[in-house]
C-alpha positions, 0 to 999 in steps of 0.5 A: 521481448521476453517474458521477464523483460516485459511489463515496464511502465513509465507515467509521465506527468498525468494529469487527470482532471473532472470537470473543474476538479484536479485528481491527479496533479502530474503524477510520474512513475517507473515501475520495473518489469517483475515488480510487485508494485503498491499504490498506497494510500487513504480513500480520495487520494488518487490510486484507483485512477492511476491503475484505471489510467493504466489499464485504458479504463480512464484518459489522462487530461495531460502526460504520457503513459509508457509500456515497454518505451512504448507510448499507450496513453491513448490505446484502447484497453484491448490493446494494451496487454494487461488484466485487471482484477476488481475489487468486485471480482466481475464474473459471469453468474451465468458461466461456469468457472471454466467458462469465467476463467477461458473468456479473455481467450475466446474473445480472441479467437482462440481455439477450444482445445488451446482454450481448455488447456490454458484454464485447466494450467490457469485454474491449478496455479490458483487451486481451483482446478477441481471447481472448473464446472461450477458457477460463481454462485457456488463459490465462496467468496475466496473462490470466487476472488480465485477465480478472477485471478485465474482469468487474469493470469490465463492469457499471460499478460504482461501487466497485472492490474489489481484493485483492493482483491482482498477487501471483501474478504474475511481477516483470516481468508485475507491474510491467507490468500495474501501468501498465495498472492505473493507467491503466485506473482514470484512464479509467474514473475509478471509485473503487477501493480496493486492497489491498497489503502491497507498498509499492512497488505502494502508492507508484506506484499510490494517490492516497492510502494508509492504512497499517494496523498490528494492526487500526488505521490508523495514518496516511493519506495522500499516498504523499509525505506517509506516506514524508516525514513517518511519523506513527510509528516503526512507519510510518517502519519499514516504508516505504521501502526499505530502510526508515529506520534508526531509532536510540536518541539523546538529545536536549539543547538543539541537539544528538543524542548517538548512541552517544557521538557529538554531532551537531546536531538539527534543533532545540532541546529544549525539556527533554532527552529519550530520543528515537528517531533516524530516517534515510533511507537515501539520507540517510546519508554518509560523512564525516570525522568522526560516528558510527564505524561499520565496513562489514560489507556491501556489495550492488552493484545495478548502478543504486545500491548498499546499504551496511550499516553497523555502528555500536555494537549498531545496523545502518545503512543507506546507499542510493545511486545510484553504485558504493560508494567503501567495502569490506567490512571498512573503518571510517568515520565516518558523517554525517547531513543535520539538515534529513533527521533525524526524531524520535519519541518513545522511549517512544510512537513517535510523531513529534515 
């Protein structure tokens, strides 16, 4: 099989269970060779398992986990053809980054000068070639994260597996090397399932994301399909930032009456109906008539501007890329664009 073909996983209805509590409830996934693929979602919700699952580092209560169309589900995680970086990076203090970087050879018999090759091509992939003879402690802690990376890559696996690399790093470092990730995986072209709770990392680096809520993948995607069309109120709530505003509404024939207000909905009902309303942020504005609201604050981010906004018992958000034309204090009326407006059934979430 050649390198780019290799690296496919299938997960089929995994159940992972501890003790009397269900992690995963029958979680099923493809993911195709050469992807970028984010698990995404909040802490607790099943992501970590999963690639813990798929590395070997967990056994599944039921289902099946597939690589390649081969079955691994109970394969012991050396023979399964993956590398994992950790959220903790894992390195030997008492190795040198050489020593760190050649370790997944050594432990398979490879020979010293096949080894010394590989780290030095390892080691420049991920600039950090001329470090080669010191230790972790020497390290910053980007180096210290490049360093994992070139150990994962120096055997050229056909599964990468990386779980929140960035998060012990600084915001400038974190977006820095969030570049160099991305353009390491499109070199490489290797399969790479990446683990995130941060949206924004999700957005800008996968190919397609599964967001994962209380042990279930609620929807899969493109990063343009899960933020243009969330398939529920729980995945129109967490991405984005700030997220959509998601407001109680009735819907009746062309139009949404929102806190006493009609305002016309992106098409007929076909019965009247108790519906959850959903509404970027960037899609909000000011207007001379809608839904009566008054300023209670504005944050002024230099580049655009937050603008919380309170209309009845509900919190409304508007995000734009100019200065603010409100103040703290005033009373507006709001306006939503109907071609922007998502609805999801009240009583389910789901989308309509």
């Amino acid at each position: 099989m050649t390198a780019a073909a290799r690296g496919s996983v299938r997960l089929e209805g995994v159940v992972k269970r501890h003790g009397t509590t269900t992690v995963l409830h029958g979680v099923d996934l493809a993911i195709e060779p050469g992807e970028f693929f984010v698990l995404l979602g909040p802490s607790g919700s099943g992501k970590t398992t999963t690639l813990r699952i798929l590395a070997g580092l967990e056994d599944v209560s039921a289902g099946r986990v597939l690589m390649d169309g081969e079955e691994v589900t109970h394969a012991e995680p050396g023979e399964r053809d993956v590398a994992m970086v950790f959220q903790s990076y894992a390195l030997y203090p008492h190795m040198t980054v050489a020593g760190n970087v050649g370790f997944p050879l050594k432990m398979v018999g490879t020979d010293a000068a096949t080894i010394e090759r590989a780290v030095q091509e390892a080691a420049a992939k991920v600039g950090i070639g001329h470090l080669l003879a010191r230790t972790p402690g020497q390290l910053s802690g980007g180096q210290q994260q490049r360093c994992a990376l070139a150990r994962a890559i120096v055997r050229q696996p056909r599964l990468f597996l990386l779980d929140e690399p960035l998060s012990n790093l600084d915001a400038k470092l974190r977006l820095e090397t969030r570049l160099e990730l991305h353009a390491l995986q499109r070199a490489l072209g290797a399969t790479t399932v990446y683990v995130t709770h941060d949206q924004e990392e999700a957005m800008t680096l996968a190919d397609r994301i599964a967001v994962f809520m209380d042990g279930r993948i609620v929807q899969v995607g493109t990063p343009r399909d899960v933020y243009a069309r969330p398939q529920s109120v729980a995945v129109a709530g967490f991405i984005g930032t700030p997220p959509m505003n998601l407001l109680p509404a009735r819907w009746e024939g062309d139009a949404l009456v929102v806190d006493g207000q009609r305002l016309p909905a992106p098409s007929r009902a076909p019965v009247p109906r108790d519906v959850t309303l959903g509404i970027r942020p960037g899609h909000v504005t000011t207007a001379t008539q809608g839904v009566a609201a008054h300023v209670e604050r504005v944050e002024d981010l230099g580049d655009a501007s937050i603008v919380t906004f309170v209309a009845g018992e509900h919190r409304i958000k508007q995000k734009s890329e100019r200065a603010a034309t409100v103040r703290e204090g005033d009373t507006v009326a709001l306006a939503f664009a109907t071609d922007s407006l998502h609805l999801f059934d009240r009583a389910t979430g789901a989308r309509l």
